[in-house]
matplotlib code that plots the C-alpha trace (Angstrom):
import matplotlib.pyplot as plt

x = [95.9, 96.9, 97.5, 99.2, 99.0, 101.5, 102.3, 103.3, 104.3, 105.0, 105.5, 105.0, 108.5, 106.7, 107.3, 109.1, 109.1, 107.3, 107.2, 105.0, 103.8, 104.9, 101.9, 101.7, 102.4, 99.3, 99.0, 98.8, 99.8, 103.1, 103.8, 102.5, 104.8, 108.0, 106.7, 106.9, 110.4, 111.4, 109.5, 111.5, 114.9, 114.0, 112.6, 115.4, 113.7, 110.0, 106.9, 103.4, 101.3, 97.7, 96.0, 92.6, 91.1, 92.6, 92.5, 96.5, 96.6, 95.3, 96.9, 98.5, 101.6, 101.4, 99.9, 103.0, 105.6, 104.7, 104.3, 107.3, 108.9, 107.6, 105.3, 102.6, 99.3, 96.2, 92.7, 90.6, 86.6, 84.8, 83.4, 85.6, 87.2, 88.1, 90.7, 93.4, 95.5, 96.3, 92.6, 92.0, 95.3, 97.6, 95.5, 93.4, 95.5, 97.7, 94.0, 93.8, 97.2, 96.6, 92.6, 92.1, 95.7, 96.6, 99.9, 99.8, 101.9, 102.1, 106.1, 104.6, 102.3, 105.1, 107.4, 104.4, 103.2, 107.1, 107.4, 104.0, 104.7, 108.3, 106.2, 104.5, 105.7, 106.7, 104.0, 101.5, 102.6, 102.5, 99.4, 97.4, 98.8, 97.9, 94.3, 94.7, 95.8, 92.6, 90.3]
y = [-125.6, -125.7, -129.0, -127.4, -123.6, -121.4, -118.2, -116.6, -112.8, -111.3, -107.9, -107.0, -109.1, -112.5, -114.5, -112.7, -115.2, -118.3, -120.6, -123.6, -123.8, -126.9, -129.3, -128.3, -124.3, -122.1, -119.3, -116.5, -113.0, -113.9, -115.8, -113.6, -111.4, -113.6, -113.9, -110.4, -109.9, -112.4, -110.3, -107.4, -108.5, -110.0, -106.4, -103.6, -100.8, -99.1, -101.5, -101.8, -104.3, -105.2, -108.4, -109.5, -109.1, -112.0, -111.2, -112.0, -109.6, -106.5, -106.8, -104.2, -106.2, -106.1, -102.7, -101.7, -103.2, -102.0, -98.3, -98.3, -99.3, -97.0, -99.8, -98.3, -100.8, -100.8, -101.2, -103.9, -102.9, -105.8, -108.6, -107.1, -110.6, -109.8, -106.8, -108.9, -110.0, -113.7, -114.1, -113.3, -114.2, -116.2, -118.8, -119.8, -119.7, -122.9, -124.3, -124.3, -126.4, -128.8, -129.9, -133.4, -134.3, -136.4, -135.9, -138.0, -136.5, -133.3, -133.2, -133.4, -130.7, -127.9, -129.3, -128.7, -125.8, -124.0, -125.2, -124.1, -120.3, -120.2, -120.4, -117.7, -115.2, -111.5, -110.1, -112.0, -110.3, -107.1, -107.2, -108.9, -105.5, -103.1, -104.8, -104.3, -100.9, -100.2, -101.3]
z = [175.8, 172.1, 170.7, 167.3, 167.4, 165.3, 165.5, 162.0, 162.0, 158.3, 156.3, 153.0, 152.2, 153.2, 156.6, 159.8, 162.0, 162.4, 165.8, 166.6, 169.9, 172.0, 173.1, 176.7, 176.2, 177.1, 174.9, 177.0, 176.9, 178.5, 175.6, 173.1, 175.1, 174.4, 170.4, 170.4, 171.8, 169.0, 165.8, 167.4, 167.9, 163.5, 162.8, 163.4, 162.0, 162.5, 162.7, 163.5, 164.7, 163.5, 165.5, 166.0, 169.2, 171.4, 174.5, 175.2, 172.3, 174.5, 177.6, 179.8, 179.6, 176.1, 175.5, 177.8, 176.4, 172.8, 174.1, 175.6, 172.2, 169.8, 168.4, 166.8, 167.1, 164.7, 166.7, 165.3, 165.4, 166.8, 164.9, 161.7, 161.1, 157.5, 158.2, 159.7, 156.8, 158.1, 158.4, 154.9, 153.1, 154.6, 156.4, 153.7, 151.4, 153.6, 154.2, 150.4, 149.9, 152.3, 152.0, 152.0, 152.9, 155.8, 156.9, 160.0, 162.6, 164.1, 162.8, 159.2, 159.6, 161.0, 158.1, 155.0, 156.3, 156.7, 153.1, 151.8, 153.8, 152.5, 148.3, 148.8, 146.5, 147.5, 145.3, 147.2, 150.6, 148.7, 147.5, 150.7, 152.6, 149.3, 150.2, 153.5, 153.4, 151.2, 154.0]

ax = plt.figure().add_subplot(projection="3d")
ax.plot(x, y, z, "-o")
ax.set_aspect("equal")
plt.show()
């Protein structure tokens, strides 16, 4: 179980959608499943998804339900940890803002680290995909 997971989906205009995921919630494919139905109904128009290799990630389910939309997925080699772009941009760059601060509860943390994604300038997005795009 995940005592303070996230799960942050963003474009090339910053943050898509952004949920924390409650205390007792197993993260699963059937909830990576319900995360995805939320990006979509957010994201009208063509997308594609690049992930790491999670297993909920690679599912039938999943691999199913993104077919069956048109989704176009990306394959992530093995062991390539730096080509996913939260990996290498967005998660460090939070890490960064919040080393050595204590925020005390777990309400704190969901409320810094929607503020801190919500700074993140449109050029910075743009650039982390030109990058990615260049791998």
């Amino acid at each position: 179980m995940c005592r303070s997971c996230s799960s942050f989906s963003f474009n090339k205009k910053g943050i898509v959608h952004s949920q924390f995921v409650s205390q007792r919630q197993t993260v699963n494919s059937l909830f990576y499943f319900e995360v995805l139905k939320s990006v979509r109904k957010e994201i009208a128009n063509t997308w594609r998804v690049h992930y790491d290799n999670t297993p909920s990630h690679a599912t039938f389910f999943v691999t199913k339900y993104l077919a069956k939309r048109g989704v176009a997925t990306l394959p992530q080699p093995p062991y390539s940890l730096d080509l996913v772009t939260a990996d290498y941009f967005l998660f460090p760059r939070t890490k960064k803002e919040f080393k050595d601060y204590n925020f005390g509860i777990l309400e704190a943390v969901k409320v810094g680290t929607t503020r801190s994604l919500k700074e993140i300038p449109i050029d910075a997005f743009r650039g982390a995909f030109s990058a990615w795009e260049k791998c």
